[in-house]
N, C-alpha and C positions, 0 to 999 in steps of 0.2 A: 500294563505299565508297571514298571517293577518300583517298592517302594525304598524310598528314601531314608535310610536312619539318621536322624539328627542327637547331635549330644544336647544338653539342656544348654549348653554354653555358647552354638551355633545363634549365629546375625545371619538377616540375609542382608548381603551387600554386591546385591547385581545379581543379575541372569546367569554370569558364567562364574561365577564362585559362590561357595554356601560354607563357610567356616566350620569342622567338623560333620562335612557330610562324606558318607561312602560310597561314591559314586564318581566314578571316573569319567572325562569328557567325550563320550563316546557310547552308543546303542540309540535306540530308538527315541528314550524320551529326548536325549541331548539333541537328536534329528529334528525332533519337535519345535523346542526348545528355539535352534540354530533357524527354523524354518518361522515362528510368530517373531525373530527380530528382524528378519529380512522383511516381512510381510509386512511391520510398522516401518522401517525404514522406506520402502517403497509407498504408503500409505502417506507419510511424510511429506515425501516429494512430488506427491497427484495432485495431494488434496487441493480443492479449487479455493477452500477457505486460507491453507495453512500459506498457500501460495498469495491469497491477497492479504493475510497478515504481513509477509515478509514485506508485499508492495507498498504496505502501509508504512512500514516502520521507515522502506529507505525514502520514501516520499515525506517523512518526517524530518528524516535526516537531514534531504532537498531544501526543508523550510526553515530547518533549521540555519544552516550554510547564508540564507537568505537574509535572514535577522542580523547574522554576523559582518554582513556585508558594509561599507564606507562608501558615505558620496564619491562621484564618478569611479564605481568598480567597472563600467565598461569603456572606460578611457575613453568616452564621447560625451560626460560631463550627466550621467544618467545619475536619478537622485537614488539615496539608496532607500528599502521598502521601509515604510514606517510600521512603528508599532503595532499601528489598527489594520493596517493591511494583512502584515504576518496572523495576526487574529483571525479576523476575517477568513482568509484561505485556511485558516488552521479550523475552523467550524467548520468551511466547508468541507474539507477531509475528512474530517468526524463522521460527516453526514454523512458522506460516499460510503465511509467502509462501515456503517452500519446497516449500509442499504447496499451493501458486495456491489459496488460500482465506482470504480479504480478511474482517477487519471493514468496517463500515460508519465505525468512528469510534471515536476511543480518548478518556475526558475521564476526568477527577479524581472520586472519590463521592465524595457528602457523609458516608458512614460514615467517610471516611479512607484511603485509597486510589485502586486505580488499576482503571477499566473497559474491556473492550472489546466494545464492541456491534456485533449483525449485524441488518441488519432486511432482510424482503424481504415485500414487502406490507403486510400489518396483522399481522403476525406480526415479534416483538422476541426475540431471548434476549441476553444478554452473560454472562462469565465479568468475576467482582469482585475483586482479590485486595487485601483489606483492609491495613491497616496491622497488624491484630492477627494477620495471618496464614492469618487465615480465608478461604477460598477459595470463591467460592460461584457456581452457575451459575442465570440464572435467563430462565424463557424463557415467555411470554405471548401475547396475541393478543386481541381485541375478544369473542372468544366463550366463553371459559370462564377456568376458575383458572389462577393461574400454576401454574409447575411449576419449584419449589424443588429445588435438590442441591446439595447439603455437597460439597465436593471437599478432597481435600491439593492439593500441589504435586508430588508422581509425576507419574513420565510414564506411568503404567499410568492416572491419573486425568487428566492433560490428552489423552490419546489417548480417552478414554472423553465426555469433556466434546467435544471436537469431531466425533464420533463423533453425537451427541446433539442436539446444534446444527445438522449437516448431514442430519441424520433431518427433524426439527422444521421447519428452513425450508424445505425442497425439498418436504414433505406437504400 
């Protein structure tokens, strides 16, 4: 690899420019070079993590949207989520992506409150946590009944609700 002269006066500022260097854009190291920004670029766009960051950030976004919402936002007279609910969903998200296990979508229920739903196939569950406190996990699919569970807000009941939901959709 042929070296690089730098003046003592050279920055580096980025990959494709080095301020007083002699070295044209072009031979092998610049092939180099041109081939580790592709290779992070595509590394970018696989990674399983970098990919549930993004999931994180717009499911934040989701909650956010939530919080800003006014009674009857669904023009049927739906309350809109309270404080403690946006809370609430807002730890459980925390939890998820601490533990790389994504909703599919966080939106407002029409009970009053705040959802997070997971779906994978024709199989739905979400955990609800109401306005009234009420907590409730509920999880479905095209072939039989739902399957209803009362929860608190423990973390012995949110560990047992995710517990429940990664049973359900992975079977």
């Amino acid at each position: 690899m042929p070296a690089i002269a730098m003046s003592s006066r050279s920055v580096f500022s980025g990959p494709r420019y080095v301020a007083g260097a002699e070295i044209a854009p072009s031979g092998p190291s610049w092939k180099i070079l041109e081939f580790f920004q592709r290779f992070i670029a595509e590394a970018g766009s696989t990674s399983k993590f970098l990919q549930m960051a993004r999931s994180y950030q717009e499911l934040r976004s989701s909650l956010e949207v939530c919080a800003g919402l006014g009674d009857d936002w669904d023009s049927y007279g739906a309350a809109k989520p309270s404080k403690h609910s946006i809370e609430a969903a807002d730890r459980l998200l925390q939890r998820l992506f601490a533990e790389l296990f994504m909703p599919s979508r966080v939106i407002p229920s029409a009970e009053g409150g705040t959802a997070l739903y997971f779906n994978s196939g024709n199989k739905t569950a979400y955990v609800e946590y109401r306005n009234s406190r009420e907590v409730i996990l509920a999880m479905f699919d095209d072939h039989g009944d739902p399957i209803i569970v009362e929860l608190t807000e423990s973390d012995a009941d949110e560990s047992r609700a995710l517990s429940l939901i990664r049973s359900y959709i992975t079977s």
